[in-house]
N, C-alpha and C positions, 0 to 999 in steps of 0.2 A: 571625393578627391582622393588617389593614389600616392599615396608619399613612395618615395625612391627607397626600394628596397624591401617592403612590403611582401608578404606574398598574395596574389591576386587569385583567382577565381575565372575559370572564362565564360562559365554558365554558373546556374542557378545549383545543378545536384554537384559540381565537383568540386572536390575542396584540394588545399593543398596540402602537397607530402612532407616531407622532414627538408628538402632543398627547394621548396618555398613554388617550388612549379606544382601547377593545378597536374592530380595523377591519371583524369579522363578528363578527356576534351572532346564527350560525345554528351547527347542528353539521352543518352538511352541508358537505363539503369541495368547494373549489374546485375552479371548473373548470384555471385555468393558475395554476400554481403561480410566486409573485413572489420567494420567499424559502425558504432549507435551513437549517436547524440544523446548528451546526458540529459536525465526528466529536470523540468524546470524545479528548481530548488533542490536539486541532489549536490548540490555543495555542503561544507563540510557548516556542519552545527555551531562547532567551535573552531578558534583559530589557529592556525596550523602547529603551531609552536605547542598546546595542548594535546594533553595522551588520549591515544587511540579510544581510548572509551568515553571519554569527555567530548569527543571529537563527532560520537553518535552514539548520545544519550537520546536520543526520539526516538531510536529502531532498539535497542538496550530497554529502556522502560517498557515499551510495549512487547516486547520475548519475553523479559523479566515476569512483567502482567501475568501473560499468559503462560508460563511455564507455572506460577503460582497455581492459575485456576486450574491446571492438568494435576499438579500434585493434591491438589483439594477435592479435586473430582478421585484419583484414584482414594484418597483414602476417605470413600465415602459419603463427601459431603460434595451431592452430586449437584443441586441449584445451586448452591453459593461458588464454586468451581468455573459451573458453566457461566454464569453472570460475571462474574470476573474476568473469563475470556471475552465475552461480548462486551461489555464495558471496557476492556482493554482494545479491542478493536474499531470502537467508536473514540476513541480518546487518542488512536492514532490518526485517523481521519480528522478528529479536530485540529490537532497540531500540522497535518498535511496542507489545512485550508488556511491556519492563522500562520505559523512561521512561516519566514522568507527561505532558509536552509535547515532541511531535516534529515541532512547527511542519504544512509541507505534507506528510510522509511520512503525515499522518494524512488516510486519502480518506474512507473510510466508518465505519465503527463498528470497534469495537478487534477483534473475533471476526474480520468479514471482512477483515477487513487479514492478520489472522494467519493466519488459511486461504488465502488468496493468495499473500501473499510466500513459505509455505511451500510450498506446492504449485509453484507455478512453480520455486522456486528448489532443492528437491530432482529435481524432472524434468529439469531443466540441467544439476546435477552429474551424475546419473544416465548420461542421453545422453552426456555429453561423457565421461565414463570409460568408456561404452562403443561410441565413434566407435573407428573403425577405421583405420588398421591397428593392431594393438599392442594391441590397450582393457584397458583397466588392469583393468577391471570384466566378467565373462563370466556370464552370465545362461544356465545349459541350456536349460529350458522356452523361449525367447525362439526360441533356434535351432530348437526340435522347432516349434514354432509356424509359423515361415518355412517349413521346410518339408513341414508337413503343408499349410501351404496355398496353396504355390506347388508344384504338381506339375506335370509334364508330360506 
């Protein structure tokens, strides 16, 4: 049902301008795209009346995370560094899956965010428990692999 006054739509891709009229009334898609639909849950964390950092504390925590692990990795402590980024990258992903608004932690649609932050963020910890010397983490087939295919 259209209430009076509304702005309407006359297809499916076109949306309305600032004077309430639909701005194409073709369904053939633009050539340069002016405008993106925001990713589901890219609203704000906190309520509007709260300060900017309060407002996206999920995207702050997980930079915060990771700017730690980069400072821990440069000065030396290269596994506990890197695990900290990787567990900061999986800990965004979890909060991408459980909160309803994760401010800017939300890029694309909720699927590819979580295929993302997980993938990246279990390849991190992976590596980094199995950086060397010592690796916490010892993979066989990894070693058969090296060296079936570096022979001399």
């Amino acid at each position: 049902m259209v209430r009076e006054g509304e702005p309407t739509a006359t297809d499916a891709v076109s949306a309305p301008g600032p004077d309430g009229r639909p701005r194409r009334t073709t369904r053939r898609f633009p050539l340069f795209t002016r405008d993106t639909a925001r990713p589901e849950g890219g609203g704000r964390a906190a309520p509007r009346d709260a300060p900017a950092p309060a407002r996206q504390w999920p995207i702050l925590a997980v930079t915060g995370a990771v700017g730690l692990g980069l400072l821990l990795t440069a000065l030396d402590l290269f596994k506990v560094g890197t695990l900290l980024i990787g567990v900061a990258l999986l800990a965004g992903g979890i909060m991408r899956w459980t909160l309803p608004d994760v401010g800017m932690l939300a890029v694309r649609s909720r699927f590819t965010d979580l295929v993302t932050y997980g993938v990246l963020g279990v390849t991190i910890v992976l590596l980094a428990m199995m950086a060397q010397p010592n690796p916490l983490l010892e993979i066989p087939f990894l070693d058969d692999t090296l060296h079936f295919t570096i022979r001399t």
